[in-house]
N, CA, C and O atoms as a GROMACS GRO file, in nm:
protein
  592
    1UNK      N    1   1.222   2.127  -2.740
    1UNK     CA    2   1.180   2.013  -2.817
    1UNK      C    3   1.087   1.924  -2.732
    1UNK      O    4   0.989   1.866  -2.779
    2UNK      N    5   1.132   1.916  -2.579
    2UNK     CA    6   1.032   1.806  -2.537
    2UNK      C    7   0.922   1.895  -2.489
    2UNK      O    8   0.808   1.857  -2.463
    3UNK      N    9   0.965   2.013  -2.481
    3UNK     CA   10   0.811   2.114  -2.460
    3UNK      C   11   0.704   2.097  -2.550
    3UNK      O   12   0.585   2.069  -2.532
    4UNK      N   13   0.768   2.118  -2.646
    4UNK     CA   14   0.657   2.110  -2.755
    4UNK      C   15   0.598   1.942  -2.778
    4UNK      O   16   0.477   1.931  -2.798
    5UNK      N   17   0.668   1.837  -2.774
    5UNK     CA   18   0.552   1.732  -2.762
    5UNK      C   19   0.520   1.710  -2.670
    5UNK      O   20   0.460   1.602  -2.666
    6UNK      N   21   0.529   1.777  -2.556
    6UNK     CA   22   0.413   1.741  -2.439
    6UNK      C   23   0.352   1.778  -2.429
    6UNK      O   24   0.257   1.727  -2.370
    7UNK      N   25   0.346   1.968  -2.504
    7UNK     CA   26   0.189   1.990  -2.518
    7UNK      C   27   0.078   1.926  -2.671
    7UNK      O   28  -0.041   1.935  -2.700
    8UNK      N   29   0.190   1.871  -2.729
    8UNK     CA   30   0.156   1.797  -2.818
    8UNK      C   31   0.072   1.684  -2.792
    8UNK      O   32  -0.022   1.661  -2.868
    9UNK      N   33   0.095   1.612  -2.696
    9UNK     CA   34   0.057   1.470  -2.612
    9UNK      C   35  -0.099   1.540  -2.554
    9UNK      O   36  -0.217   1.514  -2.577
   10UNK      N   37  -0.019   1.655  -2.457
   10UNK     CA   38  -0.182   1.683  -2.374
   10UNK      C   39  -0.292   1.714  -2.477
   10UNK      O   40  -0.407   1.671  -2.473
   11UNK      N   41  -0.227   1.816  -2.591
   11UNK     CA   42  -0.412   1.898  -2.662
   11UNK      C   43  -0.430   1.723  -2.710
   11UNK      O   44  -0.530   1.674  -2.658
   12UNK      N   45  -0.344   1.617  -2.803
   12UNK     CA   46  -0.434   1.468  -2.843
   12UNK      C   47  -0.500   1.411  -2.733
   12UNK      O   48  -0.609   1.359  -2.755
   13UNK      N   49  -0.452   1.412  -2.610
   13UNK     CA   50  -0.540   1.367  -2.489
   13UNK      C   51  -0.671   1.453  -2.463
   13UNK      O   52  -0.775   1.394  -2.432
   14UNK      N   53  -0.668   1.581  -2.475
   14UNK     CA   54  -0.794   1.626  -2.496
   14UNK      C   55  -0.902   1.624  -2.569
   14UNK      O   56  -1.022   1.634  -2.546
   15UNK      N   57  -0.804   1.604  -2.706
   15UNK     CA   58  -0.928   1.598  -2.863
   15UNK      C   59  -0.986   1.456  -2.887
   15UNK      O   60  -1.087   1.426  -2.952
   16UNK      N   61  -0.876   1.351  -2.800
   16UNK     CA   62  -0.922   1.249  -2.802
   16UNK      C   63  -1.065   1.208  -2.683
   16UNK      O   64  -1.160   1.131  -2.700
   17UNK      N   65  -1.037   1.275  -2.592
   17UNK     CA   66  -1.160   1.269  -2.486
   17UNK      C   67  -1.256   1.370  -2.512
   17UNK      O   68  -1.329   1.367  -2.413
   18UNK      N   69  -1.281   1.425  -2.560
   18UNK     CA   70  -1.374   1.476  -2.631
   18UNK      C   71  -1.457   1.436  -2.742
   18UNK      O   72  -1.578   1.453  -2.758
   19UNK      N   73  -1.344   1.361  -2.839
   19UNK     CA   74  -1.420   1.323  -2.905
   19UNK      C   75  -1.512   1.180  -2.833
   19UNK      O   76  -1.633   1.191  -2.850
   20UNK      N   77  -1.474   1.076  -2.772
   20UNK     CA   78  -1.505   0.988  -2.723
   20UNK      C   79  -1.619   1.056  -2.629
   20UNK      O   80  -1.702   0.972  -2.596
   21UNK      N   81  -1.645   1.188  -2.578
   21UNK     CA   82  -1.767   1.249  -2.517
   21UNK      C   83  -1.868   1.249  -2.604
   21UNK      O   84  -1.974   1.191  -2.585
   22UNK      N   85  -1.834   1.326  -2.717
   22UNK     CA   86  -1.976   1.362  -2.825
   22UNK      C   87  -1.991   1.240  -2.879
   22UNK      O   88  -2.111   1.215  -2.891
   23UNK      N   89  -1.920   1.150  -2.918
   23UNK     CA   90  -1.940   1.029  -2.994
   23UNK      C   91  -2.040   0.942  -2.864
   23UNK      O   92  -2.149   0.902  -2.906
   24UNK      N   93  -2.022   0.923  -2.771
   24UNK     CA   94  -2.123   0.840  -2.690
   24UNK      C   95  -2.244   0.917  -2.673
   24UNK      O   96  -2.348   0.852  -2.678
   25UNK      N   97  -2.257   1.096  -2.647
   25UNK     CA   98  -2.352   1.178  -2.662
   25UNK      C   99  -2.413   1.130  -2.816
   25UNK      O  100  -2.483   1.028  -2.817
   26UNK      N  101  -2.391   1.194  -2.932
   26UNK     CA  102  -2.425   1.140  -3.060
   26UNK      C  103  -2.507   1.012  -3.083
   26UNK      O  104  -2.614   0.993  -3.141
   27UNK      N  105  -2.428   0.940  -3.024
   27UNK     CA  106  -2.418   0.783  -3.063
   27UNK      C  107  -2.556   0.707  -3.002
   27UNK      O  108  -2.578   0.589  -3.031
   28UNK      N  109  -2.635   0.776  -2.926
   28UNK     CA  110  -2.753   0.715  -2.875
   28UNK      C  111  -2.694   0.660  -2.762
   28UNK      O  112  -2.772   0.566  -2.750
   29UNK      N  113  -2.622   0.647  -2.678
   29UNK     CA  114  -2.581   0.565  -2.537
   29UNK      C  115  -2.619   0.615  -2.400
   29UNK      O  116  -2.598   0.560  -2.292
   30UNK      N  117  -2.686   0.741  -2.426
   30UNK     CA  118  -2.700   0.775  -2.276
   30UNK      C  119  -2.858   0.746  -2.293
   30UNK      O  120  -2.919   0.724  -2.398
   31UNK      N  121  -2.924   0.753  -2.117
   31UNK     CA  122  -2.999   0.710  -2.100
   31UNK      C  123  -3.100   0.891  -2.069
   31UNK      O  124  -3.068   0.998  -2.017
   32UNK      N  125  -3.204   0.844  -2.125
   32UNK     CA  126  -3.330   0.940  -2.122
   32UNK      C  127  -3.425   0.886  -2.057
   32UNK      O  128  -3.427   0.766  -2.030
   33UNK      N  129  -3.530   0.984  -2.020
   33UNK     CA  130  -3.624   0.941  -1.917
   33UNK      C  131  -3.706   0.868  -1.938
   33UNK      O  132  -3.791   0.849  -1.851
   34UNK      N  133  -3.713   0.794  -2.074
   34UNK     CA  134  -3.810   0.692  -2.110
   34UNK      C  135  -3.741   0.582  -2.110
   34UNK      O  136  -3.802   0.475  -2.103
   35UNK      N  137  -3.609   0.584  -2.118
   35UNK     CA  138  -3.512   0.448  -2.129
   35UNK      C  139  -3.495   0.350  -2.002
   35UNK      O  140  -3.475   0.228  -1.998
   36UNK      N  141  -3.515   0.482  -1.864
   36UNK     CA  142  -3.503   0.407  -1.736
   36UNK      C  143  -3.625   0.322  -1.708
   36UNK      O  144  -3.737   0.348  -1.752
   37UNK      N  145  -3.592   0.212  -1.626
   37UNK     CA  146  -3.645   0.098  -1.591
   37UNK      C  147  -3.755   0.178  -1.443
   37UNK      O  148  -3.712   0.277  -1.385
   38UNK      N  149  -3.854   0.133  -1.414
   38UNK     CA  150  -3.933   0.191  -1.281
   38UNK      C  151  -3.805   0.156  -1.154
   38UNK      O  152  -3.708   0.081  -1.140
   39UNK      N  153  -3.877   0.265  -1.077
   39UNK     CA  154  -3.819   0.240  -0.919
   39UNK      C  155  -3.881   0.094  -0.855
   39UNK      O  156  -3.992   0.042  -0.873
   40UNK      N  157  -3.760   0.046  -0.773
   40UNK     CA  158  -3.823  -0.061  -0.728
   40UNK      C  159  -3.825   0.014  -0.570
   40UNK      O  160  -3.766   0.109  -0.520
   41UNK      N  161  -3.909  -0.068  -0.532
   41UNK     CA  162  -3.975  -0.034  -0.352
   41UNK      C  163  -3.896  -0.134  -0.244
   41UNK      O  164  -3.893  -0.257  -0.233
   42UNK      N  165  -3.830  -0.019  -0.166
   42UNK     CA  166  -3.754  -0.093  -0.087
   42UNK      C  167  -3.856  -0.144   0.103
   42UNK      O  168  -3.814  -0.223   0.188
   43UNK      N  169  -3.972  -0.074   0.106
   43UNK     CA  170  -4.034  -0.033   0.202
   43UNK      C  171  -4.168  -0.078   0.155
   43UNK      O  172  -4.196  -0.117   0.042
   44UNK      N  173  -4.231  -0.068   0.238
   44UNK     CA  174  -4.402  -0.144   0.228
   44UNK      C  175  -4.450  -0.251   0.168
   44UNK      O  176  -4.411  -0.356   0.219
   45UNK      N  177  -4.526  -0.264   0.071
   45UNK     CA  178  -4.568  -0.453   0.066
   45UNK      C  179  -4.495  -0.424  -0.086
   45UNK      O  180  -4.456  -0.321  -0.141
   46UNK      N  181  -4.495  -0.599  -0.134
   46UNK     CA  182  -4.434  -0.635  -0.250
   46UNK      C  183  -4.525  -0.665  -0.358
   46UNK      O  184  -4.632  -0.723  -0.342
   47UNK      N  185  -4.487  -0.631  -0.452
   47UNK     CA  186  -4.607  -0.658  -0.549
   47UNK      C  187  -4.599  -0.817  -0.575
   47UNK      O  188  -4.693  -0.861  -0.640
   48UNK      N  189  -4.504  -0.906  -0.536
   48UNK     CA  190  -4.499  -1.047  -0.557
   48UNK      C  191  -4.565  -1.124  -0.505
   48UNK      O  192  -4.582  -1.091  -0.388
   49UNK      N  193  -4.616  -1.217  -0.531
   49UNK     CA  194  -4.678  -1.350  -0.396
   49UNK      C  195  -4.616  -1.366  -0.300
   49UNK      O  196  -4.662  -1.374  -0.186
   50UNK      N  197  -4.489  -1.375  -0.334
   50UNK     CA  198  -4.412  -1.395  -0.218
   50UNK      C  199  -4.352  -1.318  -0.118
   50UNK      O  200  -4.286  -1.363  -0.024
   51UNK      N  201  -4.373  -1.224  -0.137
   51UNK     CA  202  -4.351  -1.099  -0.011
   51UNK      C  203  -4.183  -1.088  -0.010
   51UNK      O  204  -4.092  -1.142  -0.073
   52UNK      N  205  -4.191  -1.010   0.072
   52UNK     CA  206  -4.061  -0.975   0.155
   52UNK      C  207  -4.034  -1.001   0.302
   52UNK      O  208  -4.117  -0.976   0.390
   53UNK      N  209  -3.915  -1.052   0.323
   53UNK     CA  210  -3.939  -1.092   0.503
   53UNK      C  211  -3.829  -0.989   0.523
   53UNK      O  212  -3.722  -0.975   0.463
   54UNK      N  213  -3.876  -0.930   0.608
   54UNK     CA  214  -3.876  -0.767   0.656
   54UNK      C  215  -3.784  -0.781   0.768
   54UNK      O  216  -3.697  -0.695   0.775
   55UNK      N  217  -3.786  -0.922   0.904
   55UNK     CA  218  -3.720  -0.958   0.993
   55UNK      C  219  -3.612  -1.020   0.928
   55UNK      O  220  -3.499  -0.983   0.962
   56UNK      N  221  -3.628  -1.130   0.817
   56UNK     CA  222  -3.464  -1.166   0.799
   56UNK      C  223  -3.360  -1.063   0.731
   56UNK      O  224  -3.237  -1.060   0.729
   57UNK      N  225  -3.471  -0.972   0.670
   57UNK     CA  226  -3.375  -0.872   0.605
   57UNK      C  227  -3.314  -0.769   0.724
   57UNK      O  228  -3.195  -0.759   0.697
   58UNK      N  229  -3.327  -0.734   0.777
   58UNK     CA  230  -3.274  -0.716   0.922
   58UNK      C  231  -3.181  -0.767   0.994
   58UNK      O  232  -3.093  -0.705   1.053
   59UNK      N  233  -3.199  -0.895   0.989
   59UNK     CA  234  -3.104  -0.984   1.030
   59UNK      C  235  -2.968  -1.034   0.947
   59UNK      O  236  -2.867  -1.088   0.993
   60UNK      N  237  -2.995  -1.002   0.832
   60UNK     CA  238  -2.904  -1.005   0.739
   60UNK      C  239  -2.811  -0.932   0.734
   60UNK      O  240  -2.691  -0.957   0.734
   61UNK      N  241  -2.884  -0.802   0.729
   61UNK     CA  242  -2.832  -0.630   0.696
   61UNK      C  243  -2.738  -0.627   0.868
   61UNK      O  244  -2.628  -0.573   0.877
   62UNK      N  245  -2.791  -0.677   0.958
   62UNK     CA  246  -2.724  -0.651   1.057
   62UNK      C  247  -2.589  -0.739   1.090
   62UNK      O  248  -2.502  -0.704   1.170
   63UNK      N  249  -2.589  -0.882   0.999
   63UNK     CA  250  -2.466  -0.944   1.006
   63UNK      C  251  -2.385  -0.895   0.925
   63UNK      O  252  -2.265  -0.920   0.937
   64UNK      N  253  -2.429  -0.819   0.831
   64UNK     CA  254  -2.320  -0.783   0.727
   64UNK      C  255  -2.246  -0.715   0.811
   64UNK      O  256  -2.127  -0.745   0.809
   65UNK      N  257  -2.296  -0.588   0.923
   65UNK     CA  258  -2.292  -0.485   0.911
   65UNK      C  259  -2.168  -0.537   1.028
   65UNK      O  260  -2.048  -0.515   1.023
   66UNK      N  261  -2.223  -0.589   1.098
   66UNK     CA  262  -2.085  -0.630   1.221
   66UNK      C  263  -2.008  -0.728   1.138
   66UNK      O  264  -1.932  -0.783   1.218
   67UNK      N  265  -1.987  -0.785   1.001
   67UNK     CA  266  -1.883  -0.804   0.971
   67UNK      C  267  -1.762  -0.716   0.928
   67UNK      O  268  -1.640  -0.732   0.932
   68UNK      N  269  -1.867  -0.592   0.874
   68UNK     CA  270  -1.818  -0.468   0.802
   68UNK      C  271  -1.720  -0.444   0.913
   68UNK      O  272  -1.599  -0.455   0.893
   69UNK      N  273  -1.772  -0.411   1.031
   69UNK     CA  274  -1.692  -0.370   1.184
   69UNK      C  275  -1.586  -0.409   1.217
   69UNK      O  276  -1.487  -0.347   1.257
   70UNK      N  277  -1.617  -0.603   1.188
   70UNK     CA  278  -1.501  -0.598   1.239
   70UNK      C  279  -1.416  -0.631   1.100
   70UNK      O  280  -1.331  -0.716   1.125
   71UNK      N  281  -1.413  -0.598   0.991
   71UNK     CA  282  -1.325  -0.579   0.896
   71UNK      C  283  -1.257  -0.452   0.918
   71UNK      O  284  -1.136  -0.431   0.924
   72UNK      N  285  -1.329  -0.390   0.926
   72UNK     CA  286  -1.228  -0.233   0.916
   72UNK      C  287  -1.169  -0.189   1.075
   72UNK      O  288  -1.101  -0.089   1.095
   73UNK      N  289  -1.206  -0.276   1.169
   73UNK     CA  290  -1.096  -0.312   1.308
   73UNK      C  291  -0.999  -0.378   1.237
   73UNK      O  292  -0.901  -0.303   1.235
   74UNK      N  293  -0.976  -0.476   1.180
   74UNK     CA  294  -0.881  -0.551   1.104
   74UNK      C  295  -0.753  -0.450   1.049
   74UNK      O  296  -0.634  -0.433   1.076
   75UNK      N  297  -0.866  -0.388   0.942
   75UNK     CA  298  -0.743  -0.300   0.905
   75UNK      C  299  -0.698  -0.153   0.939
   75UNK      O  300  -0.604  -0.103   0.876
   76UNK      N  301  -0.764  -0.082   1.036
   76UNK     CA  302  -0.737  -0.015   1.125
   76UNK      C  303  -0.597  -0.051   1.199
   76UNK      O  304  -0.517   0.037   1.231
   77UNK      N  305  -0.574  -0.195   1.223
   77UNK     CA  306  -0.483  -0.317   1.324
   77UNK      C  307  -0.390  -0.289   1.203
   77UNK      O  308  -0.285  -0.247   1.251
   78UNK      N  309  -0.385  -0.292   1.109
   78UNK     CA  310  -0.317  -0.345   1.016
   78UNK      C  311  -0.205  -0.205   0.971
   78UNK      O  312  -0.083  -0.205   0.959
   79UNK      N  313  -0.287  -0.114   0.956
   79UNK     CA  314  -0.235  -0.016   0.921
   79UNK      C  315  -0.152   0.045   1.036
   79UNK      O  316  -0.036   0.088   1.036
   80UNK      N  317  -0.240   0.035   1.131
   80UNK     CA  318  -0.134   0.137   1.261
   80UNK      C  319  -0.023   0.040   1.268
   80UNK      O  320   0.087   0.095   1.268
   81UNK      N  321  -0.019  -0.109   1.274
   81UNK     CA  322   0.145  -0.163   1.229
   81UNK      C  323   0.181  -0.111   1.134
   81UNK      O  324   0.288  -0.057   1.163
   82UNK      N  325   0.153  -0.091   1.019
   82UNK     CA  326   0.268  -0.063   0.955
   82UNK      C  327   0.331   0.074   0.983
   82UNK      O  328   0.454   0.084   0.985
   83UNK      N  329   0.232   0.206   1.011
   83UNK     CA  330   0.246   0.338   1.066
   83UNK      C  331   0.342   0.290   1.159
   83UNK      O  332   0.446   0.342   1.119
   84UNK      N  333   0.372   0.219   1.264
   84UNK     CA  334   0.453   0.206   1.332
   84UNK      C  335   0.620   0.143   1.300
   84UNK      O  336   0.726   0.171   1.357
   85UNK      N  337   0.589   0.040   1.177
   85UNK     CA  338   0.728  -0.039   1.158
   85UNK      C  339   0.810   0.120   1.044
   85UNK      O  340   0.930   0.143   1.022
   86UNK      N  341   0.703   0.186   1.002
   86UNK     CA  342   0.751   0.275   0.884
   86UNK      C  343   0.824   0.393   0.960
   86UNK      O  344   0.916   0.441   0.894
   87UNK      N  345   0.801   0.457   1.097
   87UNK     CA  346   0.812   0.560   1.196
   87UNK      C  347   0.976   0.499   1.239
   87UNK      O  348   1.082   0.561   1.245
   88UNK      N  349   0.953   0.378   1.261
   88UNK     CA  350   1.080   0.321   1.340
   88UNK      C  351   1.193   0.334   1.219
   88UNK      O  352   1.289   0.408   1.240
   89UNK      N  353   1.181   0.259   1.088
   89UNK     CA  354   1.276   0.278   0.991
   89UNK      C  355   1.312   0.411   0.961
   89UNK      O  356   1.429   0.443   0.939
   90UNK      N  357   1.182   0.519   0.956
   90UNK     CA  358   1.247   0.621   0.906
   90UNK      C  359   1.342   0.690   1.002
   90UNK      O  360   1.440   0.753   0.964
   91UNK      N  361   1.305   0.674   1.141
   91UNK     CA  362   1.406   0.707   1.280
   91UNK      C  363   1.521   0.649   1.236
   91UNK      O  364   1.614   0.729   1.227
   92UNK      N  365   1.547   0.531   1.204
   92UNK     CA  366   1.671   0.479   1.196
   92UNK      C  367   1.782   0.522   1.056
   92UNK      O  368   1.901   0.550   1.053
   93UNK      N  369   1.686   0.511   0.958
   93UNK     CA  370   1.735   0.584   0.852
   93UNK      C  371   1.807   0.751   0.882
   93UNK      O  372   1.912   0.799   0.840
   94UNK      N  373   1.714   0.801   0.959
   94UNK     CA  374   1.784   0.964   0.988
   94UNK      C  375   1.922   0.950   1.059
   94UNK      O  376   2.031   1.002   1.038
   95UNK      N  377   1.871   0.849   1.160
   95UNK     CA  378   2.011   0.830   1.250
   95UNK      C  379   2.146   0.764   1.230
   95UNK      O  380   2.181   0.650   1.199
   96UNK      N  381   2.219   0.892   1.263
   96UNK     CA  382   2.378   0.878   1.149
   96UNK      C  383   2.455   0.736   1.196
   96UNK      O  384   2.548   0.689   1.131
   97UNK      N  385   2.400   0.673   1.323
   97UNK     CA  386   2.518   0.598   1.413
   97UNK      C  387   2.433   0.437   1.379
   97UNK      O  388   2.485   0.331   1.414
   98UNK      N  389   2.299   0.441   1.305
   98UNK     CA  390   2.255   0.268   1.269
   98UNK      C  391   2.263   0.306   1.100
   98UNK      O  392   2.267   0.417   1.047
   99UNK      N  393   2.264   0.181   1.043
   99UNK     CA  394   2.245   0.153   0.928
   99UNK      C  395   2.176   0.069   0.923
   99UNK      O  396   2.213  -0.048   0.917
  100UNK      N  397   2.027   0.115   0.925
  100UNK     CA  398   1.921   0.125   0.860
  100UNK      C  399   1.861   0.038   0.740
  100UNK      O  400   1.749  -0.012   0.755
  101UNK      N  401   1.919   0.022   0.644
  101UNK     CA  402   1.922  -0.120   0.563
  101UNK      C  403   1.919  -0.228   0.601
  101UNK      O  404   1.828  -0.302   0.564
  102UNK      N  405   1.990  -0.260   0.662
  102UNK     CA  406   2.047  -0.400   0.748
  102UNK      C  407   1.975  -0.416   0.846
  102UNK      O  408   2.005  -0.518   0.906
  103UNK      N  409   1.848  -0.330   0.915
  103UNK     CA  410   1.821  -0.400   1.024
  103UNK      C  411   1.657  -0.406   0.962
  103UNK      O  412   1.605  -0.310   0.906
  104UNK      N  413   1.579  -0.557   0.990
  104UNK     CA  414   1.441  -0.553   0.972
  104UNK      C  415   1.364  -0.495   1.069
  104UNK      O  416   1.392  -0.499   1.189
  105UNK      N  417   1.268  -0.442   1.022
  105UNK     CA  418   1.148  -0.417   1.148
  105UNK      C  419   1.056  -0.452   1.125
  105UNK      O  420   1.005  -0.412   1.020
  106UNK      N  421   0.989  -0.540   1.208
  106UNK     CA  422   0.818  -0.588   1.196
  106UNK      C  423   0.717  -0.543   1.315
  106UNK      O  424   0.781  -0.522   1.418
  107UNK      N  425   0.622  -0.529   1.324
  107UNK     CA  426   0.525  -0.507   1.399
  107UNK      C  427   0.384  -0.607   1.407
  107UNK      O  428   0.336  -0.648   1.301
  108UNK      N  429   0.332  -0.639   1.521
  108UNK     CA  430   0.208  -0.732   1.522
  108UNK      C  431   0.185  -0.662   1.632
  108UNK      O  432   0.278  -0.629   1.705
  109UNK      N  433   0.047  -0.628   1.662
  109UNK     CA  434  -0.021  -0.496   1.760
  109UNK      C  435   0.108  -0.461   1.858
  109UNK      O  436   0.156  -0.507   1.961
  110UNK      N  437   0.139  -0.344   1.760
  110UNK     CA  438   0.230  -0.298   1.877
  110UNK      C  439   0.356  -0.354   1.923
  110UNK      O  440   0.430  -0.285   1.993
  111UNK      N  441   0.388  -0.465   1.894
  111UNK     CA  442   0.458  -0.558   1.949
  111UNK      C  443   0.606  -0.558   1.840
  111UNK      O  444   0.617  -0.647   1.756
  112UNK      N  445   0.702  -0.458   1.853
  112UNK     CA  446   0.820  -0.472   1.703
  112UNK      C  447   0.939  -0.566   1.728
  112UNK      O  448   1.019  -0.572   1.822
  113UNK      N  449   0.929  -0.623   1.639
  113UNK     CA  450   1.070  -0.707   1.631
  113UNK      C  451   1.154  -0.686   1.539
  113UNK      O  452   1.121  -0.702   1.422
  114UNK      N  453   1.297  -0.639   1.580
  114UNK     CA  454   1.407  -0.553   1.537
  114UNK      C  455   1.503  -0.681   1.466
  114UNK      O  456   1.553  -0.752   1.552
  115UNK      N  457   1.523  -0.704   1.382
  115UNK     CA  458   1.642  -0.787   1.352
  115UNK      C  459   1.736  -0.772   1.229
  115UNK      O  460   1.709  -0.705   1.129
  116UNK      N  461   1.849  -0.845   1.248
  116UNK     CA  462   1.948  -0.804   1.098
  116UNK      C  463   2.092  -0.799   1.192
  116UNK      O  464   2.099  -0.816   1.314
  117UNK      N  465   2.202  -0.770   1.099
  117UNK     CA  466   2.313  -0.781   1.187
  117UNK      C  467   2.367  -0.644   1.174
  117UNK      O  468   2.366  -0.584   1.066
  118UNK      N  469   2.424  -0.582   1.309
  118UNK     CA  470   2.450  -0.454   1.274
  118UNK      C  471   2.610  -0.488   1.373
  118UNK      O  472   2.644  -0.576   1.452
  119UNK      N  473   2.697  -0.329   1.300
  119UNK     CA  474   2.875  -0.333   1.329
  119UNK      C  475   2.889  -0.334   1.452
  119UNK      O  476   2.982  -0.407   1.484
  120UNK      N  477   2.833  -0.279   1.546
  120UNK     CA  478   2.855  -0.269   1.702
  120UNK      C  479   2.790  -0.296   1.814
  120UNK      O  480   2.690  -0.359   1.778
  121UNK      N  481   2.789  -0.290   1.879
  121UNK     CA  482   2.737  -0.308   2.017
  121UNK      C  483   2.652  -0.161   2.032
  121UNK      O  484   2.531  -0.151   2.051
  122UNK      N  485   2.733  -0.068   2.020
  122UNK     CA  486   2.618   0.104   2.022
  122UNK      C  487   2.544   0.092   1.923
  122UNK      O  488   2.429   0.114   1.960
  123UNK      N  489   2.548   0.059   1.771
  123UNK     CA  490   2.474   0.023   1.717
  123UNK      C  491   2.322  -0.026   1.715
  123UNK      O  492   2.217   0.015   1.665
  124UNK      N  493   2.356  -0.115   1.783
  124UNK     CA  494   2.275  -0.213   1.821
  124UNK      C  495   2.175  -0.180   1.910
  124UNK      O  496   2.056  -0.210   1.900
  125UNK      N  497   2.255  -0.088   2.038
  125UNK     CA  498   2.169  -0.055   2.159
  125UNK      C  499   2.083   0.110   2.098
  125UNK      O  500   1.980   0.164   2.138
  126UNK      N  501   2.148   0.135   2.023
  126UNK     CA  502   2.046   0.288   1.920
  126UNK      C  503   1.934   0.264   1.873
  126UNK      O  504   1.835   0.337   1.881
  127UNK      N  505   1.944   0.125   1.803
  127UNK     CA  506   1.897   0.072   1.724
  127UNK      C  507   1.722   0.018   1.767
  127UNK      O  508   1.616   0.018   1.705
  128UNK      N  509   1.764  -0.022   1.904
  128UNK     CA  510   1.643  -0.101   2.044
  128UNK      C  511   1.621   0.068   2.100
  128UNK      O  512   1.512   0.097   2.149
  129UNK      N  513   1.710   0.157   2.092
  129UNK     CA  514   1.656   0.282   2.189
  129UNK      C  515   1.510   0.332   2.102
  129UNK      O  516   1.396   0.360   2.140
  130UNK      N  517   1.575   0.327   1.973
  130UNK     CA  518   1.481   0.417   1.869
  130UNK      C  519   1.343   0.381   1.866
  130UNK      O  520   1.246   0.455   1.858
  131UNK      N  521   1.348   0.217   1.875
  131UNK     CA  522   1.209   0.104   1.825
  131UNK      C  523   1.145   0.169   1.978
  131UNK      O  524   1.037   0.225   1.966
  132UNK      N  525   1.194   0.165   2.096
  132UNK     CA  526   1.146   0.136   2.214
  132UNK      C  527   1.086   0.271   2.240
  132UNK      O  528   0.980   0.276   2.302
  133UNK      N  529   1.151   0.400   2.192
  133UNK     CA  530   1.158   0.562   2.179
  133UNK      C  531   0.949   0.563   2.126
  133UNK      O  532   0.849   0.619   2.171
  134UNK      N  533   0.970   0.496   2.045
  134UNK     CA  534   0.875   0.540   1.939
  134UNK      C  535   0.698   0.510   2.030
  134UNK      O  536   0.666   0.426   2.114
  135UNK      N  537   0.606   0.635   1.956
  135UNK     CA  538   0.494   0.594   2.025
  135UNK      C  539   0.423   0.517   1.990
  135UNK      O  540   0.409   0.522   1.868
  136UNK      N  541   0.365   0.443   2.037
  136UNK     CA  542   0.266   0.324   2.007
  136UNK      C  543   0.335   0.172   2.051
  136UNK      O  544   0.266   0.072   2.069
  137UNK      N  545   0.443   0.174   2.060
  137UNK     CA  546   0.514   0.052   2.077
  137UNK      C  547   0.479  -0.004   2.223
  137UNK      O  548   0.474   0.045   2.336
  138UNK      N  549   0.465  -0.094   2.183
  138UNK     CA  550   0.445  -0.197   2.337
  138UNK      C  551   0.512  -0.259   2.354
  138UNK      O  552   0.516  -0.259   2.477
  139UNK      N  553   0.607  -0.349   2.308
  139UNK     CA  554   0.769  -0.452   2.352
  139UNK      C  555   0.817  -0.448   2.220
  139UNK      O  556   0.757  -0.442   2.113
  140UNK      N  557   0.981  -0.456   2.256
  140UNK     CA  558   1.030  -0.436   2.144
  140UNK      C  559   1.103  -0.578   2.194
  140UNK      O  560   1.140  -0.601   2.309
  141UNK      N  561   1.113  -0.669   2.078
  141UNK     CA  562   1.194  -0.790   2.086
  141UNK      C  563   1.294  -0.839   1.976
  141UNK      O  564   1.269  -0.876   1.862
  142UNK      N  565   1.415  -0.829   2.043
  142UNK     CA  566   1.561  -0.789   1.988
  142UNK      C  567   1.604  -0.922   1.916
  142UNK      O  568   1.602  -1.026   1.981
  143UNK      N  569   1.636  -0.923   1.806
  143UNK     CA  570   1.689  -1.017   1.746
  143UNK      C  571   1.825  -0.996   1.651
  143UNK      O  572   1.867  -1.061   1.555
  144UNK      N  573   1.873  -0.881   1.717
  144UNK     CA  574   1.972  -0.831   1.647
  144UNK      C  575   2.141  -0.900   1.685
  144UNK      O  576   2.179  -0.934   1.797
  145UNK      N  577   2.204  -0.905   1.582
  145UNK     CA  578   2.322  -0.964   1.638
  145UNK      C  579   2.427  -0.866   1.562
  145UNK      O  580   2.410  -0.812   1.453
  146UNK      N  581   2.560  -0.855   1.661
  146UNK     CA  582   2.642  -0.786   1.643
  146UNK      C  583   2.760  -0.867   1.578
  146UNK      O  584   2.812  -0.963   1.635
  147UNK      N  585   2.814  -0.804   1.401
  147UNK     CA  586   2.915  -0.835   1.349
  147UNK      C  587   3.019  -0.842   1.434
  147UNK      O  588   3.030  -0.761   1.526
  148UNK      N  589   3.121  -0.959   1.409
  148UNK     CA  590   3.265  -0.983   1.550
  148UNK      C  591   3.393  -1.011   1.420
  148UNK      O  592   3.510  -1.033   1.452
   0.00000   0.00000   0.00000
C-alpha cells in the first residue's frame, strides 16, 4: 500500500515538472538570440564620457579580495573548532567510563574547555585525558566538577 503511493507521489512529481518545463518552453519565457541585451566591455575604453578608472578599479577589486581572505581564514578558524569540540564528544560518547551528555565542550583556536558535572574523580580525569588525547588541541581548561 505505501509502495504504491510513493510511486504514485514520484511519476506526479515528474508529470508535474515536466509539465512546468514545456509550459515555460511553450510559453515564450526563454531567451533567444535576439532577446539578449549586447555584451558589455570589461577592458579597453568606455563608450561613456566618463570613462572608467582602471586604477581604482584595481584598488577596489583588490580590497575586496583581501577581505575575501581574510573571511574564509575566519571560517577555516571556525570550522576546525568545531571539527575539534565534535572529535572530543564523539571520543567521549564511545567511552564506556564518561557520560558524555553531561559534560560541555567548547573550543576557541584550539584552546577546549571541558565542563559539566561528572560521578567521579576517574571520570573526570578520562574525561581531561580524551580532550588533551585529541589532535589539534592546544590547552585543555578543566571546569569540571565532581558529584559528592
Amino acid at each position: 500500500m505505501i509502495r504504491t503511493l510513493l510511486k504514485a507521489f514520484v511519476i506526479l512529481v515528474i508529470l508535474v515538472a515536466a509539465a512546468g518545463f514545456l509550459l515555460g518552453w511553450w510559453g515564450g519565457t526563454r531567451l533567444g538570440p535576439a532577446d539578449r541585451s549586447p555584451a558589455v566591455a570589461t577592458t579597453g575604453s568606455s563608450p561613456s564620457p566618463s570613462g572608467v578608472d582602471a586604477t581604482r578599479a584595481r584598488e577596489v577589486g583588490a580590497k575586496i579580495g583581501e577581505q575575501t581572505a581574510v573571511a574564509a581564514n575566519k571560517a577555516e578558524e571556525v570550522l576546525t573548532d568545531g571539527a575539534l569540540t565534535a572529535k572530543i564528544k564523539s571520543k567521549m560518547a564511545l567511552d564506556d567510563s564518561v557520560q558524555a551528555r553531561r559534560i560541555d565542550v567548547s573550543t576557541s583556536h584550539g584552546v577546549v574547555t571541558v565542563s559539566g558535572k561528572v560521578r567521579t574523580q576517574a571520570e573526570h580525569d578520562r574525561a581531561v585525558q580524551l580532550a588533551r588525547e585529541t589532535n589539534g588541541v592546544t590547552r585543555v581548561i578543566d571546569h569540571l566538577t565532581v558529584e559528592r
